[in-house]
C-alpha positions in Angstrom: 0.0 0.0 0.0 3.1 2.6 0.8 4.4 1.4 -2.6 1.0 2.6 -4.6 1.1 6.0 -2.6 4.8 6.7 -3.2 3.9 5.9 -6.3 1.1 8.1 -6.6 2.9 10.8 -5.0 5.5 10.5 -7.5 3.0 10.9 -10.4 1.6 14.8 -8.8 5.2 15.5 -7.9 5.8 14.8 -11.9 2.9 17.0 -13.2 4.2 20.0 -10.6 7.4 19.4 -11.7 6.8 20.3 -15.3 5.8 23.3 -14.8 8.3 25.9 -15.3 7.9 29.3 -13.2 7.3 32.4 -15.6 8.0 36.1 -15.0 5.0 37.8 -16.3 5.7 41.2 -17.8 3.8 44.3 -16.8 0.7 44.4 -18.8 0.1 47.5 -21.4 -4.0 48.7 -21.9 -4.7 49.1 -25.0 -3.5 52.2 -26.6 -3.0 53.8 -30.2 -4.2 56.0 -32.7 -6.1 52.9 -34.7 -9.4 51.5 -33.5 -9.9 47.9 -34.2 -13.9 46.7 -34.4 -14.3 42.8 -34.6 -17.6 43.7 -36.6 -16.6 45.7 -39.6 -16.8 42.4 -41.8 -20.3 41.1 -40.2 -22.8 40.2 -42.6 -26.4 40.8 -41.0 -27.8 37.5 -42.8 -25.2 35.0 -41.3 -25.5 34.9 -38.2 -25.8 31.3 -36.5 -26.4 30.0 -33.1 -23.7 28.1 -31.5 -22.9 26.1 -28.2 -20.0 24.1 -27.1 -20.1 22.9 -23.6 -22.7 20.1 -23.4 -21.7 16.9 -21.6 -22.7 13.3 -22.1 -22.9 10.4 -20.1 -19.1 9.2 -20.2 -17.2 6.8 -18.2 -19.9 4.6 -17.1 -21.9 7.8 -15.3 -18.7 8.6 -13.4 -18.9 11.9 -14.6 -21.8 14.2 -14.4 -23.3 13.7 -17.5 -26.4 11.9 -16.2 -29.0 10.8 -18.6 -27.6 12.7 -21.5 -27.4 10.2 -24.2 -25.9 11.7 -27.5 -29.0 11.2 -29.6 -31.5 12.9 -26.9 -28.5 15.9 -27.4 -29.9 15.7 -30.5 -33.1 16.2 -30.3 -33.4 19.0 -28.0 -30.8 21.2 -29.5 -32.3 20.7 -33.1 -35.9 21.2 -31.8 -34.2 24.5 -30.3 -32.8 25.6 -34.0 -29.4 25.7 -33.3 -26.8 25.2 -35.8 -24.3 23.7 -33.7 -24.1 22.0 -30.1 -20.9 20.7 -29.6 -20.2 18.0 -26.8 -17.4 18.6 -24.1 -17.0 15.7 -21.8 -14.5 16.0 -19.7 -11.1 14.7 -21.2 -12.6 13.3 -23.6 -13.1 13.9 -27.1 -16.5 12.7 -28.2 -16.8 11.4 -32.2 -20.7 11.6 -32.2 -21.4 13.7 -35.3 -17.8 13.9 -37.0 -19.4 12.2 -40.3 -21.5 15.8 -40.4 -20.6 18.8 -41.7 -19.9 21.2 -39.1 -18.6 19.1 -36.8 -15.9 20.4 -34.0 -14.0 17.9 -32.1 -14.2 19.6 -27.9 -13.9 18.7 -24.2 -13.4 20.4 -20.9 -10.2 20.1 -19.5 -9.5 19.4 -15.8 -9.9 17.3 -13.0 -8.7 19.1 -9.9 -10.2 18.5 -6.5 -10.1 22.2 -5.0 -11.2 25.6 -7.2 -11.7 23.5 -10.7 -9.7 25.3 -12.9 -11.3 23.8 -16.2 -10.7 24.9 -19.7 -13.2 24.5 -23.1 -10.8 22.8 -25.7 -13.0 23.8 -29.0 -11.3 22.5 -32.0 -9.1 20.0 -30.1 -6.9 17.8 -31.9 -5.9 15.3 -28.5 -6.7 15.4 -24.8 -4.0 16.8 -23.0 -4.0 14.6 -19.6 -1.7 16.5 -16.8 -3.8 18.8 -14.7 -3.7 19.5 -11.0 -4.8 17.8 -8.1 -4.7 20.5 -5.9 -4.8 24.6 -5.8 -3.1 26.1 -9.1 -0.8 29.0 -9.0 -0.6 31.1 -11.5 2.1 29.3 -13.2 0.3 26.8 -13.6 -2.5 28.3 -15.0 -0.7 30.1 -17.6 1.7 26.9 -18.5 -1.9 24.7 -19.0 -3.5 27.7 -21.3 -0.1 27.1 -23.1 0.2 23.5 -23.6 -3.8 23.1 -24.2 -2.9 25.8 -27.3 -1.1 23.4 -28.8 -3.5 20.8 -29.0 -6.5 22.7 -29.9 -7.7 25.9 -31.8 -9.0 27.8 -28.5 -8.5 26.9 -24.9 -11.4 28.8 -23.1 -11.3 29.6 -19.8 -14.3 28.1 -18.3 -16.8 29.0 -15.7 -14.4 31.3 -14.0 -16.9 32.9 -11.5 -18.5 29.1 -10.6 -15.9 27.6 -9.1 -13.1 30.4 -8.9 -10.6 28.6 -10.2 -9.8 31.8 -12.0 -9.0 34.8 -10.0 -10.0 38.2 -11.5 -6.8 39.5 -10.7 -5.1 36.5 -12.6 -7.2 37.9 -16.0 -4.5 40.8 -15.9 -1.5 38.8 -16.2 -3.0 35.5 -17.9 -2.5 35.9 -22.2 -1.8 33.4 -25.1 -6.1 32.7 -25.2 -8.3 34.0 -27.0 -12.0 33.3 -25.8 -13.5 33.4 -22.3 -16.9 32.0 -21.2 -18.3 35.1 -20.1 -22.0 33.6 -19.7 -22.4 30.5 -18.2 -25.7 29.5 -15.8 -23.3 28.2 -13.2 -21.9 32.0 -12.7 -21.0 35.0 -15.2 -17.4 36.1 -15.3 -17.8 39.6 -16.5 -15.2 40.9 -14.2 -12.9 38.5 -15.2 -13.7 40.2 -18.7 -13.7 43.5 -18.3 -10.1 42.8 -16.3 -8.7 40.8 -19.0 -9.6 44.0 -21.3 -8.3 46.6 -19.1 -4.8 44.9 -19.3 -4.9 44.9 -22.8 -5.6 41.6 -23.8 -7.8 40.8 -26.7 -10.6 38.5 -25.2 -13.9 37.5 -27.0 -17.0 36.2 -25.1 -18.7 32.9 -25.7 -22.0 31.7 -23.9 -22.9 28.5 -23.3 -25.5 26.3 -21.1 -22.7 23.9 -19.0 -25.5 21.2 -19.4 -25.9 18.1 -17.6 -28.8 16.7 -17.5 -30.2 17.1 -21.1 -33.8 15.4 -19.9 -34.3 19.0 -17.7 -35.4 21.5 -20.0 -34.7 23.8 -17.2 -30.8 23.3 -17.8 -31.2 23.9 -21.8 -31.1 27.2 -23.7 -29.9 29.5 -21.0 -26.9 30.7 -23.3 -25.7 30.9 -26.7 -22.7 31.9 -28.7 -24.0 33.6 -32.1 -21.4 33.4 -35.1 -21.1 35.2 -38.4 -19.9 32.6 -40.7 -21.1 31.9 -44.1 -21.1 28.6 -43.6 -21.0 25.6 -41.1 -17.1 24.8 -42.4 -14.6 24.7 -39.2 -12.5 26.3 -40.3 -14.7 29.5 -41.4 -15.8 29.1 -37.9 -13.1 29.4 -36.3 -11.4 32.2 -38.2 -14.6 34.5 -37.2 -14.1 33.5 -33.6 -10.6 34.6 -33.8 -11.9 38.2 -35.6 -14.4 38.3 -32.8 -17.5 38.1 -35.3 -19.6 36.9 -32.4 -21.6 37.6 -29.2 -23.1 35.9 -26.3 -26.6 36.1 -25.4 -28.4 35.5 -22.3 -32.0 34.8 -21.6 -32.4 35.7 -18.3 -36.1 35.5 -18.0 -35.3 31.6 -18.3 -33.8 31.3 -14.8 -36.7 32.7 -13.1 -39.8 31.7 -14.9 -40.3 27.7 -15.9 -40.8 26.8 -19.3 -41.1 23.9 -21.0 -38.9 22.8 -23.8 -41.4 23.7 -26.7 -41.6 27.5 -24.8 -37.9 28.0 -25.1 -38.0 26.3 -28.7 -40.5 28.8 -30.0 -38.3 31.9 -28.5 -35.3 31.0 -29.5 -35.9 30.2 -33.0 -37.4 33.8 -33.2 -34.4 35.6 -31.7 -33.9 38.7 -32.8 -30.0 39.4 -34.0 -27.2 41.8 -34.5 -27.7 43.7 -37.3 -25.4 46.7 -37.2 -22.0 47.4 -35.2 -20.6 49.9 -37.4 -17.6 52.4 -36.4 -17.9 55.5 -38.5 -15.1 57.4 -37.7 -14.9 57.5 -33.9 -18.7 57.0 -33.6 -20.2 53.3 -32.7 -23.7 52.5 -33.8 -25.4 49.8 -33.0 -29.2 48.1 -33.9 -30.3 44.7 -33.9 -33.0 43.2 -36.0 -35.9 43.9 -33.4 -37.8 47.0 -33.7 -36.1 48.9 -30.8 -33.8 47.9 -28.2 -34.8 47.8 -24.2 -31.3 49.5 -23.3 -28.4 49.6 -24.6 -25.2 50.2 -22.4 -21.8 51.2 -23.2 -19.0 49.8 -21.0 -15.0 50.7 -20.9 -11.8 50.3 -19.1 -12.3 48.9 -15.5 -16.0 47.7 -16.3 -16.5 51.8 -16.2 -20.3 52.6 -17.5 -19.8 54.7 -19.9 -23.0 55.8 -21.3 -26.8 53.9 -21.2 -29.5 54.9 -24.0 -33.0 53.1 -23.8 -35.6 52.4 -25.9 -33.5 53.7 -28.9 -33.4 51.7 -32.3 -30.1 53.0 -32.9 -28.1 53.6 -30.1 -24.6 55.5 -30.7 -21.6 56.4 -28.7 -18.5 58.6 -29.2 -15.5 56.5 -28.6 -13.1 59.5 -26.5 -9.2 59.3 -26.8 -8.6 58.2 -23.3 -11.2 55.3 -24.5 -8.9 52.1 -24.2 -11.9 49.7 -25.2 -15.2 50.5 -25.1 -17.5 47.2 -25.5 -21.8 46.9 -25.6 -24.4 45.1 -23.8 -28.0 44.9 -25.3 -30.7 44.6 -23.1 -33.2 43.7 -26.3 -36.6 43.3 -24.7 -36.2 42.1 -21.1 -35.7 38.7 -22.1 -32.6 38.3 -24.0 -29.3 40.3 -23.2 -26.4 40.1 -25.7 -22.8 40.7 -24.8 -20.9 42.5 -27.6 -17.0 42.2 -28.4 -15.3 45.1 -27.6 -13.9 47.9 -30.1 -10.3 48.1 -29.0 -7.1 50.6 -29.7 -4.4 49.6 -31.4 -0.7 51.0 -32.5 -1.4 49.6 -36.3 -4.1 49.2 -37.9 -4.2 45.4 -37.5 -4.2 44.1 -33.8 -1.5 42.8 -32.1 -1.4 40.9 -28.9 0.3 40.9 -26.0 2.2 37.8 -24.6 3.0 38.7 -20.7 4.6 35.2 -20.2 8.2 34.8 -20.0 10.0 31.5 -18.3 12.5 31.9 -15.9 14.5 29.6 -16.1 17.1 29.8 -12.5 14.2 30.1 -10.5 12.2 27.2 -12.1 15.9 24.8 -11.5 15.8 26.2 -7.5 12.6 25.3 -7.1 13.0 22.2 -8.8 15.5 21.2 -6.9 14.1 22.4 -3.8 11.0 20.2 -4.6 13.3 17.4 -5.4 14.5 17.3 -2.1 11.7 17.9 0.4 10.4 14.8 -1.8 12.9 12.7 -0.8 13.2 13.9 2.5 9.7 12.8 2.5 10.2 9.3 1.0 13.4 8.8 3.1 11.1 9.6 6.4 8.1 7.0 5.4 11.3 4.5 4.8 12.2 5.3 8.0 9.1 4.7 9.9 8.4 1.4 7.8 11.9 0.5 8.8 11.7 0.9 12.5 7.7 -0.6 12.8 9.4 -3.9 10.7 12.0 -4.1 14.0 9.2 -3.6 16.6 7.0 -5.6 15.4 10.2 -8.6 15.1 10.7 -7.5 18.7 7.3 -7.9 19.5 6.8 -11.5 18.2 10.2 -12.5 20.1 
């Protein structure tokens, strides 16, 4: 039995191991005489409604996936008029629909038993298996959104508010991602967002229901990712998540008020959209495809309210110079909210991002070795225990 735990304890001390410690370089807001607006390409007409983070029954029920069986997936996301609901089990890369167009290998990364620090793998090529039994630093937060980049097109930070794995003061220094889900029903991470932005870093928002339980209409249709894509194509997909040619949307009636699958079906499939985020100049304008918009607000560096119109069918704003970012939420009726990228400065007129992470390289071998050898200190004082119970217990039977 000591074997297996020495053993096991050898496997963590591994995973710890491998993470190297980073300097993280002071982070820059954004600045420059160019604006960047994620929506100058959107096409009004292709828009499509997306949602990755869906688990199955895996692993024999382990896992929370309960009784959602891939086909009854199926059925109630097609019934809702989606174009896409992608399934994320965790670790695990789930083939169901790969012979359809469309399709978008995913999972959810992490098993860790304290503060789940868990990441959406959209686009994965493999599951990448280290993760953390215990508390993360921020090392080892930065080194997984690292190594998970490698595997798959966008490592999402997930949930961040739920289980706060995520800090909102680790948004300022976190980089090398490029999505965050900024709706979820488990929690909403806006000031993880609106952190991540004020230190400069080029985030997107995605929505998404978490859903467990596909038989509970109550869990379905909370959140949604929309995408301007011409077409269904991966690829095209992905490139507009990268531009930032989507939103998420909220319903929040939905939390408070029951309704039954065919209520939400009928709502969702009459959503109204996005249908003008145009930057003229240094003027934003904004209008969706219902006749008038509830309230529109306009929000900027440090989550900072920078102006709230309502019951406007266009609302505008003036982005100022000492504007770093300036992003929009639209309050369309009362019942669905939608969470706009942000229009962000730049030195050029194409963006650049920031990479904050450097590796430093004598303090990752000191604390290597200082790891090393509390280890074996450790292992050398179990031996030593064993060791002098085996001659008690000789004594003992003499």
């Amino acid at each position: 039995m000591a074997i297996i735990g020495i053993a096991l304890l050898l496997v963590i001390l591994y995973v710890y191991l491998s993470v190297p410690t980073y300097s993280f370089r002071e982070p820059k807001p954004f600045s420059g005489a160019y604006l960047y607006n994620p929506y100058q390409d959107m096409q009004p007409d292709q828009w499509k409604k997306y949602h990755f983070h869906c688990h199955s029954r895996k692993y024999f029920g382990l896992t929370n996936g309960r009784r959602s069986s891939e086909e009854a997936i199926d059925s109630v996301y097609q019934a809702l008029g989606y174009d896409h609901y992608g399934i994320s089990d965790y670790m695990s890369i789930n083939p169901h629909g790969n012979d359809k167009e469309g399709y978008i290998p995913a999972y959810e990364h992490g098993y860790g038993l304290f503060r789940k620090t868990h990441q959406l793998c959209i686009g994965a090529e493999r599951v990448y298996w280290p993760d953390f039994l215990f508390v993360q630093n921020l090392n080892m937060k930065q080194h997984t959104l690292n190594q998970l980049s490698e595997r798959c097109r966008f490592a999402v930070p997930a949930h961040a508010s739920f289980t706060k794995g995520y800090q909102v003061s680790d948004m300022a220094l976190l980089s090398n991602y490029r999505l965050l889900e900024v709706v979820n029903p488990y929690g909403n991470a806006f000031a993880h967002w609106d952190m991540a932005l004020s230190n400069g870093h080029r985030v997107y928002a995605i929505g998404d229901d978490d859903t467990h339980d596909i038989t509970q209409a109550s869990e379905v249709c909370h959140n949604l990712t929309m995408i301007n894509t011409p077409s269904l194509e991966a690829e095209r997909v992905y490139e507009a998540l990268d531009k930032g040619l989507c939103y998420a949307v909220e319903f929040d009636n939905w939390y408070h008020f029951p309704m039954t699958l065919g209520e939400k079906a009928q709502q969702a499939r009459a959503l109204p959209h996005l249908s003008r985020a145009e930057l003229l100049g240094d003027t934003l304008f904004i209008s969706t495809s219902a006749e008038q918009m509830q309230e529109v607000k306009f929000i900027g560096q440090d989550g900072k309210l920078l102006k709230t119109e309502e019951n406007v069918a266009i609302a505008t704003y003036v982005i100022q110079p000492e504007d770093h970012y300036v992003r929009t939420e639209i309050n369309v009726n009362g019942l669905q909210h939608f969470y706009l990228n942000p229009v962000t400065r730049h030195t050029t007129p194409e963006p650049a991002d920031q990479r904050l992470d450097v590796v430093n390289k004598s303090q990752t071998y000191l604390y290597w070795f200082v790891y090393i050898v509390a280890f074996a200190a450790l292992i050398w004082y179990v031996y030593k225990k064993m060791k002098e119970k085996k001659s008690l217990d000789r004594k003992s039977v003499v």
